[in-house]
Residue frames relative to the residue before (quaternion, step in Angstrom):
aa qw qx qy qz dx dy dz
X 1.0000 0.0000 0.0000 0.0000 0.00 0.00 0.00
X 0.7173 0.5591 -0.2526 0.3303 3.83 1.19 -0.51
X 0.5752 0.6503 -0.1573 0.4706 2.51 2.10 -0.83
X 0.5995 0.5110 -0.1959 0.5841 3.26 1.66 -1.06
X 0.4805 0.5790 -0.4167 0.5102 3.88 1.05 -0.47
X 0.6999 0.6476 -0.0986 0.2849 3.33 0.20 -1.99
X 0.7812 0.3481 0.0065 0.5181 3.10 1.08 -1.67
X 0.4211 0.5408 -0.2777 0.6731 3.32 1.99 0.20
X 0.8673 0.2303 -0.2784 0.3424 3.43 0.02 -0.58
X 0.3583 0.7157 -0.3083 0.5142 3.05 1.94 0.15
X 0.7124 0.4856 -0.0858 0.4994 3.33 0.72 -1.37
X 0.6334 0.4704 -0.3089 0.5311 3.83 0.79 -0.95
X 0.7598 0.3331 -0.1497 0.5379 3.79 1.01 -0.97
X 0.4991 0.4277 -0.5085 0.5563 3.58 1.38 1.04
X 0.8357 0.2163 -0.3545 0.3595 3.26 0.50 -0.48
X 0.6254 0.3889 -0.5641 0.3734 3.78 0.78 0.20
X 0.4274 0.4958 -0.5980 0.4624 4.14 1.02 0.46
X 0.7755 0.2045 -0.1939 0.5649 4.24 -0.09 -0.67
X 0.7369 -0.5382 0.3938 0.1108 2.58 -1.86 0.91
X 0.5939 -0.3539 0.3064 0.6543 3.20 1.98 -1.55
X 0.3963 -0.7848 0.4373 -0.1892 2.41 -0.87 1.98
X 0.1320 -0.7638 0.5739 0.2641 3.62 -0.97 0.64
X 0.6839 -0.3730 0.3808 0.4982 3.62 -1.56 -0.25
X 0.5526 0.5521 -0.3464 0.5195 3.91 0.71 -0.17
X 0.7928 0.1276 -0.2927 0.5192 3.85 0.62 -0.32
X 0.2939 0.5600 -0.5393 0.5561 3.65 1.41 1.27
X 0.7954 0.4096 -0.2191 0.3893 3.26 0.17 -1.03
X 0.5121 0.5428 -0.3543 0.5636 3.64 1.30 -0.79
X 0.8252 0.3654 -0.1736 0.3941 3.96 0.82 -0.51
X 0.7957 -0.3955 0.2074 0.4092 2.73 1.71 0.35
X 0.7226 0.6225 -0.1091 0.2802 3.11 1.05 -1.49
X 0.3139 -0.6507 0.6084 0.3285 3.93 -0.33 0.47
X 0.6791 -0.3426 0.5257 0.3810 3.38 -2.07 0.84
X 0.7524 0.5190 -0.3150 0.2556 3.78 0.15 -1.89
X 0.5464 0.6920 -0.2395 0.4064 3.38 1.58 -0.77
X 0.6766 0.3763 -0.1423 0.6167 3.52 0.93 -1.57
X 0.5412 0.6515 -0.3212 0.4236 3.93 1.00 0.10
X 0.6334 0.6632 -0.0991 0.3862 2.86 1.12 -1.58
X 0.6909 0.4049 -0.1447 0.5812 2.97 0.59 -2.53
X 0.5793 0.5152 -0.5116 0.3704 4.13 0.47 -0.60
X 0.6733 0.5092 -0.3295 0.4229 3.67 0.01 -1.13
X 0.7856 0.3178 -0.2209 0.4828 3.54 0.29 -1.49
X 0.6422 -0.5195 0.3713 0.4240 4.02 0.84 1.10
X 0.6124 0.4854 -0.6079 0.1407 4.12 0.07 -0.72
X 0.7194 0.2867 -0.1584 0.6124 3.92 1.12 -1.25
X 0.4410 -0.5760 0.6717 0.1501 3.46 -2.13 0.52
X 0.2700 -0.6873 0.6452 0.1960 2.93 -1.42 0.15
X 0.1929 -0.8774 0.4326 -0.0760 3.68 0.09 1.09
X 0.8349 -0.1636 0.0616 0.5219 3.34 1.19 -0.29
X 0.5578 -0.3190 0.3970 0.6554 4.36 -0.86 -0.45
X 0.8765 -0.2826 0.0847 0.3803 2.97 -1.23 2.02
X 0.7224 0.2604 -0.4957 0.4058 3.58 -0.01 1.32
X 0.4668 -0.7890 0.3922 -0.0757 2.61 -1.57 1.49
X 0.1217 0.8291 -0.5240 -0.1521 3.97 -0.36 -0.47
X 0.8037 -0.3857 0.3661 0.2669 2.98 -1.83 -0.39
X 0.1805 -0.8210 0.4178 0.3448 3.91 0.50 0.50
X 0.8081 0.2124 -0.2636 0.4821 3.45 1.18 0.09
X 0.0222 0.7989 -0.5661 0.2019 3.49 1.58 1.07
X 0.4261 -0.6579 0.5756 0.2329 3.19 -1.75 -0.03
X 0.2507 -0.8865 0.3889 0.0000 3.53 -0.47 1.38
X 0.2048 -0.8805 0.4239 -0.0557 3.15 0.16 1.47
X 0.7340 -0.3182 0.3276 0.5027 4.06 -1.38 1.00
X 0.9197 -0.0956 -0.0320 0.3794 3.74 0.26 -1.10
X 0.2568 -0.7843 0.5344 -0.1825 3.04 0.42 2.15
X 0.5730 0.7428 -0.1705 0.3014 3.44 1.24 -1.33
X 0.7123 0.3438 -0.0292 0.6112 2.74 1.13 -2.01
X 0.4714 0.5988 -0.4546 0.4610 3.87 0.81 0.49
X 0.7416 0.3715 -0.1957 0.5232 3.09 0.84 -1.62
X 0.5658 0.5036 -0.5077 0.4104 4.07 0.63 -0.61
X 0.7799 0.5126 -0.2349 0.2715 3.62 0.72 -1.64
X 0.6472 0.4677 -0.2591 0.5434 3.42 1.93 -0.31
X 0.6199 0.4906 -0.2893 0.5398 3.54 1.48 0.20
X 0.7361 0.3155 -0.1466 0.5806 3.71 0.97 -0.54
X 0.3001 -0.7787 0.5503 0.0273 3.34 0.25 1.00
X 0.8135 0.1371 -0.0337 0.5642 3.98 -0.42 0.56
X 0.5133 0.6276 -0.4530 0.3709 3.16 1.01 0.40
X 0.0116 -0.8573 0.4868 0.1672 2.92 -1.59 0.01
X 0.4709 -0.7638 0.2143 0.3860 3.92 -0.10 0.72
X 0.1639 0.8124 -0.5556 0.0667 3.33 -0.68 0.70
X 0.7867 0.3219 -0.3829 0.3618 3.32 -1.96 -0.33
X 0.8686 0.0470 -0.1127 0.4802 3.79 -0.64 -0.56
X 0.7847 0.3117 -0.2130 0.4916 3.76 0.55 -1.12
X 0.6009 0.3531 -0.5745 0.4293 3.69 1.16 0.12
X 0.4835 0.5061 -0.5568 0.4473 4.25 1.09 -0.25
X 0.6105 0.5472 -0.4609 0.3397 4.01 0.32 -0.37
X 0.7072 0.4921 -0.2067 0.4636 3.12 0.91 -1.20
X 0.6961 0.4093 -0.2966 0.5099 3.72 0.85 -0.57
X 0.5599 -0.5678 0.4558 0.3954 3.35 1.20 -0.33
X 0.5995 0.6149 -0.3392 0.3840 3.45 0.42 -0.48
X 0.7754 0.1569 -0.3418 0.5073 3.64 0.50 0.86
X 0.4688 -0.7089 0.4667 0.2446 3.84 -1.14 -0.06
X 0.5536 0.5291 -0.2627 0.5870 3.13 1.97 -0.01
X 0.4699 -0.6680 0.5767 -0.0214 3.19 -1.57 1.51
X 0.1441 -0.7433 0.6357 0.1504 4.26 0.77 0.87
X 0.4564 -0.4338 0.6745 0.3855 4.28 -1.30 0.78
X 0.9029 0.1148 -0.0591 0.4100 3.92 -0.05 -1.20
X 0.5465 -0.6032 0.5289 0.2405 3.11 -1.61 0.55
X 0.4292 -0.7007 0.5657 0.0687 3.41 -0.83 1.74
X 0.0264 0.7606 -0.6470 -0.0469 3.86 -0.37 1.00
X 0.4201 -0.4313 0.7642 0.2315 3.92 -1.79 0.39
X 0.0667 0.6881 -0.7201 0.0595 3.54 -1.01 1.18
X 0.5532 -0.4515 0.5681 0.4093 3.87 -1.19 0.33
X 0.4268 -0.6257 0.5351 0.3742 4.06 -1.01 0.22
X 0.5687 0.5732 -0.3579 0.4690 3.58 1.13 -0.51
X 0.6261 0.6356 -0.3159 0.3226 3.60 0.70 -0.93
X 0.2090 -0.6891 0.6105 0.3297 3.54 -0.65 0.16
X 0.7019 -0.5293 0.4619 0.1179 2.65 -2.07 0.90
X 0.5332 -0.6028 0.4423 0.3958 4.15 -0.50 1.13
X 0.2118 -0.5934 0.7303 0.2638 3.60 -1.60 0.50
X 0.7895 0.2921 0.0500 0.5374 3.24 -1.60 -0.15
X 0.3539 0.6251 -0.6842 0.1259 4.08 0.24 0.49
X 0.4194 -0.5936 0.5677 0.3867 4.39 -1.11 0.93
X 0.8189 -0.0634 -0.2432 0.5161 4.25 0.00 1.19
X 0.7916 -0.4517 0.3542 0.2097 2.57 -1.80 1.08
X 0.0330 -0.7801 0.6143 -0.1134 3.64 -0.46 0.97
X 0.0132 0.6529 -0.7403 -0.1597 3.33 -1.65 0.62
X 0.4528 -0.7222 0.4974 0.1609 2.96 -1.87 0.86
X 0.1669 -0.7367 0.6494 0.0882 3.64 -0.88 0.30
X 0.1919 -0.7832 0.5747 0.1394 3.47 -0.84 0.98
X 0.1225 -0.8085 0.5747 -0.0319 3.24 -0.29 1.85
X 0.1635 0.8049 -0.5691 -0.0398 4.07 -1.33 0.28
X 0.7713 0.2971 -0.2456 0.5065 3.05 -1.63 0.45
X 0.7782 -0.1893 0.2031 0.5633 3.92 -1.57 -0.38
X 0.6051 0.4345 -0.4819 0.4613 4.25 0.26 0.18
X 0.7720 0.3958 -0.2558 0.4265 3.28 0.63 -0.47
X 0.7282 0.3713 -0.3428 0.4630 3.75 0.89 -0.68
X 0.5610 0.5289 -0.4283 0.4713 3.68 1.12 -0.80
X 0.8007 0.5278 -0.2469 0.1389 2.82 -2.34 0.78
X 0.7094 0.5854 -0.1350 0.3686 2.80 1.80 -1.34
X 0.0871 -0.8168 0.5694 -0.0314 3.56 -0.43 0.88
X 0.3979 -0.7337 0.5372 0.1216 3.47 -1.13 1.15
X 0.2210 -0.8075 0.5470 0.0016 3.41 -0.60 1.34
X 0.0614 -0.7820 0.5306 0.3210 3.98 -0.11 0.08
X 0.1658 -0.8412 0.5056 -0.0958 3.56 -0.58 0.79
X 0.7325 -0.3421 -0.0180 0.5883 3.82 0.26 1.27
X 0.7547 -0.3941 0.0894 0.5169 3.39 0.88 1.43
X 0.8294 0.2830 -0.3253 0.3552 3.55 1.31 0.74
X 0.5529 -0.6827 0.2705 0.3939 3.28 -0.96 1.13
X 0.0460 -0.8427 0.5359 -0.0212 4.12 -0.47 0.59
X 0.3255 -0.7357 0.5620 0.1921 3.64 0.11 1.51
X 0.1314 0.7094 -0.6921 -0.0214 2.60 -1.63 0.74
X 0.4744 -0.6621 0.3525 0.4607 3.42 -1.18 0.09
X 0.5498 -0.5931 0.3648 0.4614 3.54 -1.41 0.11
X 0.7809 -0.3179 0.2779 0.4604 3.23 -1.14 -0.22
X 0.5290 0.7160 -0.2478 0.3821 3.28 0.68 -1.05
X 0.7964 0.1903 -0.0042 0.5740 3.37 -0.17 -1.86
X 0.5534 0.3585 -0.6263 0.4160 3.90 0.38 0.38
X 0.5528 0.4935 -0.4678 0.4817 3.79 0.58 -0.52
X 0.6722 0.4533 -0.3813 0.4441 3.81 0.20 -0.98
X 0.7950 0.3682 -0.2380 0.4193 3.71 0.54 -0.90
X 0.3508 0.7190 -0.2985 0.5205 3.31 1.52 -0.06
X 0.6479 0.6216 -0.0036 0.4402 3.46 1.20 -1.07
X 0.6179 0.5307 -0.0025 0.5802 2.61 1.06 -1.99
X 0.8236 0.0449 -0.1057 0.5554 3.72 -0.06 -1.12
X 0.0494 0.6694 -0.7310 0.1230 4.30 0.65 0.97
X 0.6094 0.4746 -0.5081 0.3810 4.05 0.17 -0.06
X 0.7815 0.2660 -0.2283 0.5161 3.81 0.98 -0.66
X 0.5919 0.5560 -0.3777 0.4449 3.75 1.46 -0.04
X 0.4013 -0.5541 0.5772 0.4458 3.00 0.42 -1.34
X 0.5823 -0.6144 0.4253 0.3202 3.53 -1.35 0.68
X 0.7070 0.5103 -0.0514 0.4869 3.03 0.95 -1.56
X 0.5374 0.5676 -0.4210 0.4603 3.71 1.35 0.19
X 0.5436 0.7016 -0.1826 0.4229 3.20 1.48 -1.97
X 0.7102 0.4801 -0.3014 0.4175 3.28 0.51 -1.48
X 0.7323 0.4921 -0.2774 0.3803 3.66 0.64 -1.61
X 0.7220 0.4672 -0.2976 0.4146 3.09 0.97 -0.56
X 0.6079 0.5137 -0.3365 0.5033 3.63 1.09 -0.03
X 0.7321 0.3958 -0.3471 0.4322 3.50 1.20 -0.73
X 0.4180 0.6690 -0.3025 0.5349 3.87 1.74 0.06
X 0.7691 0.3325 -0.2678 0.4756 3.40 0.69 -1.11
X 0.6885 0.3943 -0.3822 0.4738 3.59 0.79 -0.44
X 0.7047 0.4569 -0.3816 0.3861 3.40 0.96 -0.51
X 0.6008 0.4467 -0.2131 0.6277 3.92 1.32 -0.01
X 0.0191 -0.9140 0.3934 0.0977 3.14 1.73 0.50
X 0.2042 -0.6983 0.6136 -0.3067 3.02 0.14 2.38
X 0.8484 -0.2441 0.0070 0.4697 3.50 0.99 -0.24
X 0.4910 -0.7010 0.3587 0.3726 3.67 -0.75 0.20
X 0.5905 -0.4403 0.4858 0.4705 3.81 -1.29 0.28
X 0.6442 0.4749 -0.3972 0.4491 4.03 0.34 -0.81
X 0.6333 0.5851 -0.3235 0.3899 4.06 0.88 -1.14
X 0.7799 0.4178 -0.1626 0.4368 3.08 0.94 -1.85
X 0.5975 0.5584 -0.3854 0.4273 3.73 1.39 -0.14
X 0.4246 0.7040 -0.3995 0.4055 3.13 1.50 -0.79
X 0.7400 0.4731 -0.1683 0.4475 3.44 0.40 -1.97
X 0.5585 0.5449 -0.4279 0.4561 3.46 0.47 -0.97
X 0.7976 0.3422 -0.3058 0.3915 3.37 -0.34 -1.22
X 0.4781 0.6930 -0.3442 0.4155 3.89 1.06 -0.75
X 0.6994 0.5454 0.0088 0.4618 3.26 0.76 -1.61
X 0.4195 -0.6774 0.5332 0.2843 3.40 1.23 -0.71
X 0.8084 0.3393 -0.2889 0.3847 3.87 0.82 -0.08
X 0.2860 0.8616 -0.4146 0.0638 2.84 0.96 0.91
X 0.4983 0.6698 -0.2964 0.4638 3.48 2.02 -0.83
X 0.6880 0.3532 -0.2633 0.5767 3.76 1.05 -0.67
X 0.6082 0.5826 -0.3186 0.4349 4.03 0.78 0.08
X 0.6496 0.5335 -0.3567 0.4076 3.74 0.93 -1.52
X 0.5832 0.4215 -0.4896 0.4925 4.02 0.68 -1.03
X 0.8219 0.2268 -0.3803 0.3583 3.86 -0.80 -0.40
X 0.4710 0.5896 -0.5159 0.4055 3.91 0.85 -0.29
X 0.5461 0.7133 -0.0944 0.4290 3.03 0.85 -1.56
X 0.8007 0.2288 -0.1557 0.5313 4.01 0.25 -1.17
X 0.7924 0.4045 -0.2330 0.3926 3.51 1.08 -0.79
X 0.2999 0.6255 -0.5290 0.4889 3.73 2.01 0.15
């Protein structure tokens, strides 16, 4: 019965430290499945999605989303519209969270929010990526920079006219420099379709 006490209060103080939690970072703490079961029925944790869990009276923060995408999409990483939200760098609010997935990778079952994928590889996918902690979890994202560069890159699923705002924000919140963001460009491969607006907005 102490053990079960123990492994309860363990558990109550995993999930109001993380946003949301799977049965793997129970178990990293100690905690039996039967435990995170338990507290589910009797109302204390939720079930929110395939095997992740939270607090039922956690605190739910602007980017809860990107908690739940980053604990549903393994190897992901946010980007294009909801990482320009997060940097500021757009005025638009995406319903889902836009993840960078390897092309090899499978795709999330059952992820607990709406997610779109992007099939990112090679130097587009590893560059850029910066760890953010976010209601006690770390949740890659890209930097400012390379969401503007990839912004660019995928102007067929952004919009032109997003791409643009968001480059003329980032340099103008000087989030980054014309010399940085050429850097990427050319890295990326877009650098011939980048230099005209680097260029007008330097």
């Amino acid at each position: 019965m102490e053990r079960h006490a123990t492994e309860t209060d363990r558990l109550l103080k995993l999930s109001t430290r993380a946003g949301a939690f799977r049965l793997r970072d129970a178990r990293a703490e100690g905690i039996h499945p039967e435990t995170v079961y338990r507290l589910v029925r009797r109302g204390d944790v939720e079930r929110v999605g395939r095997d992740l869990y939270r607090a039922a009276d956690g605190m739910v923060t602007e980017h809860h989303g990107l908690v739940l995408a980053a604990k549903s999409v393994p190897g992901g990483v946010v980007c294009l519209s909801s990482a320009l939200a997060f940097h500021e760098l757009t005025t638009q609010l995406p319903f889902e969270v836009w993840v960078a997935l390897d092309r090899r990778a499978a795709a999330p079952r059952d992820p607990a929010v709406a997610v779109r994928i992007v099939r990112f590889s090679g130097a587009a996918l590893a560059m850029g990526v910066e760890e953010h902690r976010l209601e006690g979890v770390l949740v890659p994202i890209y930097s400012a920079p390379k969401t503007v560069v990839d912004c660019f890159r995928y102007r067929h699923l952004v919009g032109v006219d997003v791409a643009i705002e968001a480059l003329r924000d980032c340099l103008e919140q000087r989030k980054s420099t014309p010399d940085e963001l050429w850097k990427l460009a050319r890295v990326c491969r877009i650098g011939s379709v980048m230099r005209p607006y680097i260029e007008a907005l330097a």
